[in-house]
N, C-alpha and C positions, 0 to 999 in steps of 0.2 A: 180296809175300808169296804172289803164285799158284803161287811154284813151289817152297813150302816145307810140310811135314807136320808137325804136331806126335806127337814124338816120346816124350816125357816130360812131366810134371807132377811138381812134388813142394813140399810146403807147410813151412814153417820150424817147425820145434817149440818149442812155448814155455811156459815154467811157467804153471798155473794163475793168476790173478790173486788169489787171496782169502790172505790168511795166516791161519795157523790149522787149518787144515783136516785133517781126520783124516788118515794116510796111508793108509786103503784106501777113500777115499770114491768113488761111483761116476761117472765119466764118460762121461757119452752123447755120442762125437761125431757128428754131425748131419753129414752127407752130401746135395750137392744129389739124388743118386740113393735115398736112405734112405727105407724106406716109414714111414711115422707111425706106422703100426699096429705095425710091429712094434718100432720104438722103445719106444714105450709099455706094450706087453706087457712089454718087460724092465723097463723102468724102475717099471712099476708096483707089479711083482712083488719089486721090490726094497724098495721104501717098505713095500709092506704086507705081503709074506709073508717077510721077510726080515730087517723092522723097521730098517731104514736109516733115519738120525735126517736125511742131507742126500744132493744128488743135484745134479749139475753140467751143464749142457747146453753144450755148445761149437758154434760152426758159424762158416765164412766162407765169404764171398761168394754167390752163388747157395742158399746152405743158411740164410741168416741169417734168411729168413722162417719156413723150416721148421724151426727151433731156435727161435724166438718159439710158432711155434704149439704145438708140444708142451709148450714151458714154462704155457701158456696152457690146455690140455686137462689136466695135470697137476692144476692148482692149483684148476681146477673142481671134480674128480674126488675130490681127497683136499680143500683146503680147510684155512685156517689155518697155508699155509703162508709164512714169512717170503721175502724176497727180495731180493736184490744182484745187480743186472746192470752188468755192464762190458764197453766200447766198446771198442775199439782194430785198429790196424792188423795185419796177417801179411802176410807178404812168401812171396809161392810162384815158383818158378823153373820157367820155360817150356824145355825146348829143342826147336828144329824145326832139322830136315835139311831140307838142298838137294834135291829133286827131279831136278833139272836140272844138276848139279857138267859144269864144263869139263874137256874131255875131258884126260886127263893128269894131272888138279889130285886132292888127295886130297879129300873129299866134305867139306862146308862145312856146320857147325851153326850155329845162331844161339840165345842164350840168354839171355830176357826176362825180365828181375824187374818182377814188378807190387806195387805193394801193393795190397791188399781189405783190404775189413773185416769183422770176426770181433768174434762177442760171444759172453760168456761169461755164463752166467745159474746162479747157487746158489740152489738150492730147501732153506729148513731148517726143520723141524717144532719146532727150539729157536729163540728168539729173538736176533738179531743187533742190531749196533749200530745203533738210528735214523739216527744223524750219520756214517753212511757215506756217498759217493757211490753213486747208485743204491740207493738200501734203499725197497724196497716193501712196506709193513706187510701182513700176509693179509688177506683179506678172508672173513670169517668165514660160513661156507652157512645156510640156514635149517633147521632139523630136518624131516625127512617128517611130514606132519601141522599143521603150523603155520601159519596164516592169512596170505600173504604179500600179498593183494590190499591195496595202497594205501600198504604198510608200506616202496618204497621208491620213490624215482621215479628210475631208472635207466631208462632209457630211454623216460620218458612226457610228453609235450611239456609245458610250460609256458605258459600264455595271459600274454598280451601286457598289460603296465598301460596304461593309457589313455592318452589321448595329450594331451598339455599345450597349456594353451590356446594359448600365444602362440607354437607352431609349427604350427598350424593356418593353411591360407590363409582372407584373408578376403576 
């Protein structure tokens, strides 16, 4: 492969996975090069200045962490929101040129189908079916003002019950 360049990229286009779905609902797709920030400006701008009731995040391969994390900064941000995330494969087509074609020969491509993987994540401010695959219920913020100290243990260690007698050495 030293003496070939890639020349093209191009990713399989594929319906949304959710049915149902409004026809002008918005789709973020997630780029591994996509800045967060500016994802999220539009996207947020959309939910709240624009009153978008749902919002779609798509990303594969190298973008699928950075489509998590927005979906994740989102749901902070606005809060009670439902959610449906779906796994699956995309197939994107590679081609790379010969660097080095034998003298005479006409120049030699080569074209690689990979599969990656590509998740698609629906953010909906209406309630969706629990018994879906993937259906993550909102998790609802605390209001500014309201006494949070002790009211949840997410992330606060838990001490250890004692330890039974008869697995104690003696």
């Amino acid at each position: 492969m030293e003496n070939f360049r890639k020349v093209r990229t191009s990713e399989e286009e594929m319906p949304l996975p959710f049915p149902d779905l409004p026809p002008d609902v918005v789709e973020m797709k997630v780029k591994e090069g996509s800045k967060i920030r500016n994802l999220m400006n539009f996207a947020m701008a959309q939910m709240e200045l624009k009153g978008r009731r749902q919002i779609v995040f798509s990303g594969c391969g190298r973008a699928v962490t950075k489509t998590i994390t927005c979906v994740e900064i989102m749901k902070r941000k606005l809060g009670g929101l439902h959610q449906v995330t779906k796994v699956r494969y995309k197939t994107v087509l590679e081609v790379w040129e010969n660097q080095d074609p034998l003298p005479d020969s006409p120049a030699q491509n080569l074209t690689v189908h990979k599969n990656v993987p590509s998740i698609c994540i629906l953010l909906s401010r209406d309630p969706l079916d629990p018994n879906q695959t993937g259906y993550q219920p909102p998790e609802y913020r605390h209001e500014a003002g309201e006494d949070t100290s002790g009211s949840s243990t997410k992330g606060l260690k838990r001490l250890l019950p004692p330890p039974c007698e008869e697995l104690l050495p003696k």
